[in-house]
C-alpha positions in Angstrom: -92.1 235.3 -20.4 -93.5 236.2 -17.3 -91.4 238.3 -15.0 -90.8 235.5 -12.6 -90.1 232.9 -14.9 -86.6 231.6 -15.3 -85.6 230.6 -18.6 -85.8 226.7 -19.9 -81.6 225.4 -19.3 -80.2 223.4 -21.9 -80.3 220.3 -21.6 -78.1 217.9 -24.2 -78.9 214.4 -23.0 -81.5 212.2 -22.3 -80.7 211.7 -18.5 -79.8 215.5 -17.7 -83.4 216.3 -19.0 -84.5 213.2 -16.9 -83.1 215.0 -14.0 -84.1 217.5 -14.2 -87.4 217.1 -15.1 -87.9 215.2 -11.9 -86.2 217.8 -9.3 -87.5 221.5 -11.0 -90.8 222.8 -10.4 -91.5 223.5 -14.1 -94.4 226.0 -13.5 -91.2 228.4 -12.7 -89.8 228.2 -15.9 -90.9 230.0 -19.2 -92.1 227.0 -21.6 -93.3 229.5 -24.4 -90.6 228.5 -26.6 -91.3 224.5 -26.4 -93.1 223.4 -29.9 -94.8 220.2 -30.3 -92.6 216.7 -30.2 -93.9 213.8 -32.0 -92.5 210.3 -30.1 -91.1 207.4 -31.9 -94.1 205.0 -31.2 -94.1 203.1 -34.9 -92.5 200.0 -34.8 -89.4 200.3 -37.3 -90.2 197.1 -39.6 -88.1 198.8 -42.9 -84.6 199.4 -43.3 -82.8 201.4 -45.4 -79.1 201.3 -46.4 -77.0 203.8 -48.4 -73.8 204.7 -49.4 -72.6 208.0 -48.1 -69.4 209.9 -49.1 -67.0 210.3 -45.6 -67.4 213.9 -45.2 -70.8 213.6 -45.6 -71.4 210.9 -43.1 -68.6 212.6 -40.9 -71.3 216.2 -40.9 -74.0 214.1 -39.9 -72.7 212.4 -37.3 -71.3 215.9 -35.7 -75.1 217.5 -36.2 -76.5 214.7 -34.4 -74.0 215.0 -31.4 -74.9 218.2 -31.6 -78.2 218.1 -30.9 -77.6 215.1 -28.5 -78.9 212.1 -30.7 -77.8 209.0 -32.7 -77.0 209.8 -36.1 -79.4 207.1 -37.6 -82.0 209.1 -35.7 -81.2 212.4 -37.0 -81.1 211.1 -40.7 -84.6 209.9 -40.0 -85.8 213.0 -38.4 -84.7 215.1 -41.7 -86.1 212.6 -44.0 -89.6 213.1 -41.7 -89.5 216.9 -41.3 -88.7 216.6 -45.4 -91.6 214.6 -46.1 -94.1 216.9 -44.0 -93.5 220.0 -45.8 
């Protein structure tokens, strides 16, 4: 990080990041840290359902509030990050 760059906020919703991505002059901020994001641009046409014990389910749903995202979303992003190892 450069010595005038600030450090990246942290943002934990879609619309905060919306905002802020259109008021801050990004070229201020230190984006070393950002990896590559792949967008949901495939057309879901398969479903999958399963049978989950509570706590399990319960776990999930707190990890994926924690990270700001629908707990459908963040079993699919495990099962892809999985699968790509």
């Amino acid at each position: 990080m450069s010595a005038k760059a600030k450090p990246m906020p942290s943002l934990r919703s879609d619309e905060a990041a919306e905002r802020f991505v259109e008021e801050a002059d990004l070229t201020a901020y230190d984006l070393s840290g950002f990896k590559p994001m792949r967008f949901e641009v495939e057309p879901k046409l398969a479903s999958l359902n399963m049978r989950l014990p509570q706590p399990l389910l319960d776990a999930l749903k707190r990890k994926a509030k924690a990270r700001g995202i629908p707990y459908a979303r963040y079993v699919r992003m495990l099962l892809e990050n999985d699968l790509a190892k």
